[in-house]
C-alpha positions as CSV (number, residue, x, y, z in Angstrom):
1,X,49.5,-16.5,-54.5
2,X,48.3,-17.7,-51.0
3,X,48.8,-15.1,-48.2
4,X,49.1,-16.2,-45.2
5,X,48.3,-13.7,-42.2
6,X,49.3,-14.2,-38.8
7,X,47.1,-12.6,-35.7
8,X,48.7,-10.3,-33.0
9,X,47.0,-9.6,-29.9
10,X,48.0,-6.4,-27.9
11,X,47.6,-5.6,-24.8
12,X,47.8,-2.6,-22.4
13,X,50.2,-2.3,-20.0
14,X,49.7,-2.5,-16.3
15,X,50.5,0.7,-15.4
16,X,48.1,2.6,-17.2
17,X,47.8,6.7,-18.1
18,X,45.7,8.3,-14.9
19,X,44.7,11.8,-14.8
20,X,44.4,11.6,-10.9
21,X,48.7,12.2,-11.2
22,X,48.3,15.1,-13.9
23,X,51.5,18.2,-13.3
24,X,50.7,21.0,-14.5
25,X,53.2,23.7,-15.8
26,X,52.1,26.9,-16.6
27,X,53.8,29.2,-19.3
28,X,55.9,32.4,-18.4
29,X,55.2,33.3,-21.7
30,X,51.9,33.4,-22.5
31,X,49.9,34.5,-26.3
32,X,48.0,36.9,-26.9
33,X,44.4,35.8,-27.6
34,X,43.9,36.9,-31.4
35,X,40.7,38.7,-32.0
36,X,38.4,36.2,-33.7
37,X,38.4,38.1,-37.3
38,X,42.8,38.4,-37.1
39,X,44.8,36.4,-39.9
40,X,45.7,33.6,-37.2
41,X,41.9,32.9,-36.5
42,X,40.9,32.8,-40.2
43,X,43.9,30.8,-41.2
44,X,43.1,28.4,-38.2
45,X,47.0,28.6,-37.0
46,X,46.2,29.6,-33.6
47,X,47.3,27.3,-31.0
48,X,46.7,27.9,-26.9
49,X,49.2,28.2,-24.2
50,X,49.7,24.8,-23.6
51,X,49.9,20.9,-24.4
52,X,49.1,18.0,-22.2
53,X,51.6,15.2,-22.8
54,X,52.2,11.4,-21.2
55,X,54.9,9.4,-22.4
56,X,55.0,5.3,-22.5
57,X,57.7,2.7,-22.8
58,X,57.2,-1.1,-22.7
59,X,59.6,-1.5,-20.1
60,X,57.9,1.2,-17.7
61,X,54.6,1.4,-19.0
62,X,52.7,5.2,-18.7
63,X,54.4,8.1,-16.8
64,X,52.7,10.6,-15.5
65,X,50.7,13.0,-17.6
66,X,51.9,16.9,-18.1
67,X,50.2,19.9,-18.9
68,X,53.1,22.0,-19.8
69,X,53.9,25.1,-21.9
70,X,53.1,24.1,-26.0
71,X,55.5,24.5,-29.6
72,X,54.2,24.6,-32.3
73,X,52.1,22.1,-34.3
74,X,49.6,21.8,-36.8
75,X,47.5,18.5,-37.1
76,X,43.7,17.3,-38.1
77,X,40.9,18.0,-35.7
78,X,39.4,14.9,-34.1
79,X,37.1,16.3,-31.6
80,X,35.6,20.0,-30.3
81,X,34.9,21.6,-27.1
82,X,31.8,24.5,-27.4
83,X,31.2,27.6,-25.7
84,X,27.6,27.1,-24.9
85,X,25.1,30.5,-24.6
86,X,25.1,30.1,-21.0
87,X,28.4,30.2,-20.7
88,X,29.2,26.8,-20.0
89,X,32.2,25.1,-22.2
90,X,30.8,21.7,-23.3
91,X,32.7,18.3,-24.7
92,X,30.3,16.4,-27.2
93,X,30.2,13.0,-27.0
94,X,34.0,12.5,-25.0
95,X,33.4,8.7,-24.6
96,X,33.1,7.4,-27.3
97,X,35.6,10.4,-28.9
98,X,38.0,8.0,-26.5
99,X,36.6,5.1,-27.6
100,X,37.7,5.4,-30.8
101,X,41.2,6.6,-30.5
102,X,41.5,3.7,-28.5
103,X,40.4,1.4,-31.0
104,X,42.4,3.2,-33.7
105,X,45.7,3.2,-31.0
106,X,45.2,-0.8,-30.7
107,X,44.9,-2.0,-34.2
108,X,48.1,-0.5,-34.8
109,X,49.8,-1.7,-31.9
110,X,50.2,1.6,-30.1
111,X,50.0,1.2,-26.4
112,X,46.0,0.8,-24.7
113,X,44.6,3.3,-22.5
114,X,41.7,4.0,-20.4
115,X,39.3,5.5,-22.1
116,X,37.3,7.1,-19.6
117,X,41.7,8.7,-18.4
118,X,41.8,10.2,-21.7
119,X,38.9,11.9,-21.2
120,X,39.9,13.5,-17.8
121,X,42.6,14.3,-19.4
122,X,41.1,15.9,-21.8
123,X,38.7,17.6,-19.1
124,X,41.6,18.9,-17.6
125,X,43.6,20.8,-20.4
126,X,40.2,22.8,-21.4
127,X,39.7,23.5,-18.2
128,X,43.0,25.4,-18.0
129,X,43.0,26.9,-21.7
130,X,39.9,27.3,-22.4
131,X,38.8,30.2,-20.4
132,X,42.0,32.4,-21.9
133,X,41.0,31.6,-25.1
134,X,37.2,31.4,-25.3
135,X,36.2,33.2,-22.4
136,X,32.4,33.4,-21.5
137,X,31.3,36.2,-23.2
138,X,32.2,34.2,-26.9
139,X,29.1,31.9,-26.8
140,X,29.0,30.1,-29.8
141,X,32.5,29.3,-30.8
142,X,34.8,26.6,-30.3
143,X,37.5,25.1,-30.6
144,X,39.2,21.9,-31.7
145,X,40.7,19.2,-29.4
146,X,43.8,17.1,-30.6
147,X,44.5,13.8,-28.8
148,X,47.4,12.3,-30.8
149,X,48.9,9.4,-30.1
150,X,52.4,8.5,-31.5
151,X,55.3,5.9,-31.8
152,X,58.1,7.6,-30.8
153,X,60.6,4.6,-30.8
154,X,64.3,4.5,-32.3
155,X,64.8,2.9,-35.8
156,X,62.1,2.1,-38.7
157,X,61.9,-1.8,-38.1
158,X,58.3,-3.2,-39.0
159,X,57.6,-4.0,-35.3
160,X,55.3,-2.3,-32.7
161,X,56.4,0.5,-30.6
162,X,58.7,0.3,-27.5
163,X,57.8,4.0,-26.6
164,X,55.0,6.6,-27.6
165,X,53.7,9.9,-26.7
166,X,49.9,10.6,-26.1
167,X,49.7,14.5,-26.3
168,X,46.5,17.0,-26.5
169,X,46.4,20.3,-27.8
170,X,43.8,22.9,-28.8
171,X,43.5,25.3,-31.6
172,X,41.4,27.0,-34.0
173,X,39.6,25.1,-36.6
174,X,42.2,23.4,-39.6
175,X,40.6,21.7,-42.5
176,X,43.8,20.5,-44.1
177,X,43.5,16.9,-45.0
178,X,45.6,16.1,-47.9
179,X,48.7,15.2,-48.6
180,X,51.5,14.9,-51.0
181,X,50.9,10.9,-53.1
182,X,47.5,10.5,-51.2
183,X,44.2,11.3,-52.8
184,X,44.1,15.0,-53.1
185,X,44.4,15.2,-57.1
186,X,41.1,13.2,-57.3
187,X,39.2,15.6,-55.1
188,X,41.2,18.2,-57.7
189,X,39.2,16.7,-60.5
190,X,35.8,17.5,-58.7
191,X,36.7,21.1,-57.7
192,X,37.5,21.7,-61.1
193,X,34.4,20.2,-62.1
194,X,32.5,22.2,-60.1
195,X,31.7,20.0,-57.3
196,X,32.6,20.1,-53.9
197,X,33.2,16.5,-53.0
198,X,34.3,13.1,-53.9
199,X,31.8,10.0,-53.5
200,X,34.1,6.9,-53.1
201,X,32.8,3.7,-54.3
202,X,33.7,0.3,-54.1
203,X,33.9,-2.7,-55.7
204,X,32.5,-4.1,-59.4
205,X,29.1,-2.5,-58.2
206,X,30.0,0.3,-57.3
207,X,29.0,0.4,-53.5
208,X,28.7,4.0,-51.9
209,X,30.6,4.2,-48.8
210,X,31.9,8.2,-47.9
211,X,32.1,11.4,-49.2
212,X,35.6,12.7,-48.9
213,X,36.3,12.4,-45.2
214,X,32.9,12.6,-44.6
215,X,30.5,10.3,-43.9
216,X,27.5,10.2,-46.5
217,X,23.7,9.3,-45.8
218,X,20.5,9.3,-48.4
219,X,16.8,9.5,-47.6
220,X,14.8,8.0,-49.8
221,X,10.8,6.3,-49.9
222,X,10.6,2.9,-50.6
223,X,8.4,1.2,-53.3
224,X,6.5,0.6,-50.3
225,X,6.1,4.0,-49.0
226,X,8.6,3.9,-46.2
227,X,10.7,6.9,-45.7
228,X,14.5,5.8,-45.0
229,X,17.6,6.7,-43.8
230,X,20.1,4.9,-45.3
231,X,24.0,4.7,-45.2
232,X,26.9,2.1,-45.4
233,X,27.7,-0.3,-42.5
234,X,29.9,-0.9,-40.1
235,X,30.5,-4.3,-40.2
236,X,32.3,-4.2,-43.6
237,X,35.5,-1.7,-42.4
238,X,35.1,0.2,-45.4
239,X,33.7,3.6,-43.3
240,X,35.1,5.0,-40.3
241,X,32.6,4.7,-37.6
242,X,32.1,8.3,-37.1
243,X,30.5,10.1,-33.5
244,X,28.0,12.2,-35.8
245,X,27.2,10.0,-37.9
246,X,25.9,7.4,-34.5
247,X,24.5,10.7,-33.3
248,X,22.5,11.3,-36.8
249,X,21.8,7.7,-36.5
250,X,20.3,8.0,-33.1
251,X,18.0,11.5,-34.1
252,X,16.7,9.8,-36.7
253,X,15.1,7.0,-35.5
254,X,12.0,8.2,-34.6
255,X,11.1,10.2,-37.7
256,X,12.5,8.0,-39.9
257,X,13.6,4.4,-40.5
258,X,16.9,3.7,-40.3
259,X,18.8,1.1,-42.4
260,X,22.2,0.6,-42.3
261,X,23.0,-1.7,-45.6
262,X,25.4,-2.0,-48.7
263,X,23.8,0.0,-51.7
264,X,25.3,1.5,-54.6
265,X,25.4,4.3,-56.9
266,X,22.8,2.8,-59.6
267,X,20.3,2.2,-56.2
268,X,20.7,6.3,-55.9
269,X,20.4,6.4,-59.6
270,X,16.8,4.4,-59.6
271,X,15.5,5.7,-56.9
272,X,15.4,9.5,-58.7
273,X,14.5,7.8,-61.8
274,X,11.3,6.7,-60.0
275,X,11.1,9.8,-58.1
276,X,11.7,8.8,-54.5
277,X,14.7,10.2,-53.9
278,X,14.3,12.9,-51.2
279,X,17.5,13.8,-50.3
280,X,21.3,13.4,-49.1
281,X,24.1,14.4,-46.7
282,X,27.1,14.2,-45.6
283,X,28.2,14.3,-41.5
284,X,32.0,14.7,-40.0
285,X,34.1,16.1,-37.4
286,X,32.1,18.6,-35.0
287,X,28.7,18.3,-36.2
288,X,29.4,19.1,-39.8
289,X,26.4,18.2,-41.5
290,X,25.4,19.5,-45.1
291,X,23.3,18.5,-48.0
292,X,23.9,17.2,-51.2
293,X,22.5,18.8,-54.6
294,X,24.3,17.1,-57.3
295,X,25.9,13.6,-58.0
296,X,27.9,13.3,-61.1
297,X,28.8,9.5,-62.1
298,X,29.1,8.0,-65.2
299,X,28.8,11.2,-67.2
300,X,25.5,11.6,-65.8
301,X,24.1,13.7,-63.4
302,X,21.7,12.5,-60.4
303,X,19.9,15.8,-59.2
304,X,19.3,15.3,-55.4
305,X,16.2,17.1,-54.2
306,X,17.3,19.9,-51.1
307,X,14.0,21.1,-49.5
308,X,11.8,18.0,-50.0
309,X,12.8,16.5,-46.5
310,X,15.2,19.2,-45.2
311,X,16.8,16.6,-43.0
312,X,20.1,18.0,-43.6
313,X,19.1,21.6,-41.9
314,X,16.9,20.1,-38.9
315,X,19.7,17.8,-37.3
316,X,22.1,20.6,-37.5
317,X,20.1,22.6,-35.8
318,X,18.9,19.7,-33.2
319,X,23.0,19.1,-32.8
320,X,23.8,22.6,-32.5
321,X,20.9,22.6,-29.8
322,X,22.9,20.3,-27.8
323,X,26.4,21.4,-27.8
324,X,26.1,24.7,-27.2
325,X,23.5,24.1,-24.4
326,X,20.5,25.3,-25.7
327,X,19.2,21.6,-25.2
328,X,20.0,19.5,-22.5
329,X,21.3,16.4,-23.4
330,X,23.3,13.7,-21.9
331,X,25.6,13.6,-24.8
332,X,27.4,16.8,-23.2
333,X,30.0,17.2,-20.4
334,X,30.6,20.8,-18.9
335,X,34.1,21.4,-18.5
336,X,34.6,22.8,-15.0
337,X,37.1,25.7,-15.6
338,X,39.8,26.9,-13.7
C-alpha cells in the first residue's frame, strides 16, 4: 500500500514570547526548604515556590510571560542549573537546551519561540528561586529545570494547536520515565536479569543506537591502531541529539577520534573477539555519564573492559569541572540572583 504523506510548514507567530515583559508574582505562602537528606529530597517530590508561565493562541499570538505562585506537578527533567563551589549558580549549555525544545515544539506543530527568550526566561525563574532553595553555602547540588511546552486547545481533532502554554518549573531530581503500554516491561526483563539497561537496536542488522534514554558511545582501536570514539548519527533520526552527548563529542576530539557512523551489535561483538574493545558508555540529562561492563545479546555475553581507557570517569569529571565552576568554560551562564 502506497502512503502518501503530505508536508506542513509551521511557522511562529509575530508576536513572539519576550522576557523583557516578564510579571512576577511572588507567593504569600511560601515552603519550607526541606533539608537535603528529608523524604521529599530523596523521593525527588520537592518543587520551589514558583512557576513561570506564558500562554499562546493563534489568534493573539504570545502574552506576556508570568512568574507566579506554583501547584503541583511532577514531570521529566530536561535541563539543570548547578550550585557552583564559588557560589555562583550556573545553566549548562542554555542554548542549545532551547534549541532543542524548539525543534522538538515545531515538528509537532506547537507554536515557535525565540530561543535565546526562553532562555531569559529561564534566567529569570532561577534567579528568583534558586537562592531560597539552594542557597550559597550548598555548592555542589542542583537542581532540575522544566521548560514544558503544551497544547492546551478544546477538543481532540488531529489538527495543530490554536492555544498552548510554555511553563518552567524547578525541582529536585525525578528519574521516572516510564509509563503504563510504553517500554517499561522490557527494561523489566533486564533488571531481572541483572542488568541495568536496555541497548535498543535496529533493523535486520541489528544497529546500536541508545541505551534506555540514554545515549550510548564505544571506544575501541581499529585494525589500524586508531583509538575511536564511536556512536550513532544524527542524520538517521533514530537518536535524540542529546547536549552531553555534543559536549562528550566536543571533549573528545583531541584525545581521541571521533566517528559518528551506523554500527551494530556483531561490530561490538568482533571487536572484543579480537581484543580491541576498550570500553563503553552511556551519557543523558545533566552530565550523566557512566560506564558499561556487560552486554548481553543473543544469549551471549560481550564483557566490556572498565579501566583500560577510563574515558567514562575522566569526562565526568572534566563536565563536573565545568558546571560547578571549578573550570571556566564558555558553555556556562551564571545566573544573576535576586
Amino acid at each position: 500500500m502506497d502512503l502518501n504523506l503530505c508536508k506542513v510548514k509551521t511557522t511562529a507567530p509575530t508576536l513572539l514570547v519576550t522576557w523583557s515583559r516578564l510579571k512576577v508574582t511572588l507567593t504569600h505562602d511560601p515552603k519550607a526548604v526541606p533539608a537535603l537528606d528529608s523524604p521529599e529530597v530523596v523521593s525527588h517530590k520537592a518543587t520551589t515556590d514558583h512557576i513561570l508561565q506564558a500562554r499562546w493562541s493563534a489568534a493573539k499570538g504570545w502574552e506576556d510571560p508570568q512568574i507566579v505562585p506554583a501547584g503541583s506537578f511532577s514531570l521529566g527533567p530536561s535541563a539543570s542549573a548547578y550550585r557552583g563551589y564559588d557560589g555562583n549558580l550556573r545553566l549548562f549549555r542554555p542554548d542549545p537546551n532551547c534549541v532543542r525544545m524548539l525543534n522538538s515544539a515545531t515538528r509537532v506543530t506547537l507554536p515557535g519561540f525565540h530561543p535565546k527568550e526562553l532562555k531569559q526566561l529561564v534566567h529569570r525563574i532561577c534567579a528568583v528561586d534558586g537562592p531560597k532553595w539552594f542557597p550559597r553555602d550548598q555548592a555542589g547540588q542542583s537542581l532540575c529545570i522544566r521548560p514544558t511546552l503544551i497544547g492546551t486547545g478544546e477538543g481532540l481533532c488531529l489538527h495543530a494547536p490554536r492555544e498552548g502554554l510554555l511553563y518552567i518549573i524547578l525541582t529536585t531530581e525525578d528519574m521516572v520515565r516510564a509509563w503504563p503500554g510504553g517500554m517499561g516491561h522490557v527494561k523489566d526483563t533486564a533488571v531481572k536479569s541483572g542488568f541495568d539497561q536496555v541497548l535498543w537496536l535496529f533493523g535486520p542488522d541489528h544497529q546500536v543506537t541508545e541505551a534506555g534514554a540514554f545515549n550510548f558511545f564505544v571506544v575501541w582501536r581499529t585494525a589500524e591502531g586508531n583509538l575511536q570514539l564511536i556512536t550513532a548519527p544524527l542524520e538517521d533520526q533514530l537518536i535524540l541529539p542529546g547536549v552531553t552527548r555534543r559536549s562528550i563529542l566536543e571533549l573528545a576530539r583531541d584525545p581521541l577520534e571521533v566517528v559518528e557512523k551506523r554500527f551494530s551489535i556483531h561490530d561490538i561483538g568482533m571487536t572484543a573477539e579480537q581484543g580491541r574493545l576498550l570500553g563503553a558508555l552511556i551519557v543523558g540529562t545533566a552530565y550523566f555519564i557512566a560506564p558499561v561492563s556487560c552486554i548481553a545479546h543473543g544469549g551471549h555475553e560481550i564483557d566490556v573492559p572498565v579501566d583500560a581507557v577510563p574515558y567514562a570517569s575522566v569526562f565526568w569529571q572534566l563536565m563536573s569541572d565545568i558546571v560547578y565552576g571549578k573550570k571556566q568554560s564558555e558553555w556556562t551562564e551564571v545566573v544573576e540572583e535576586e
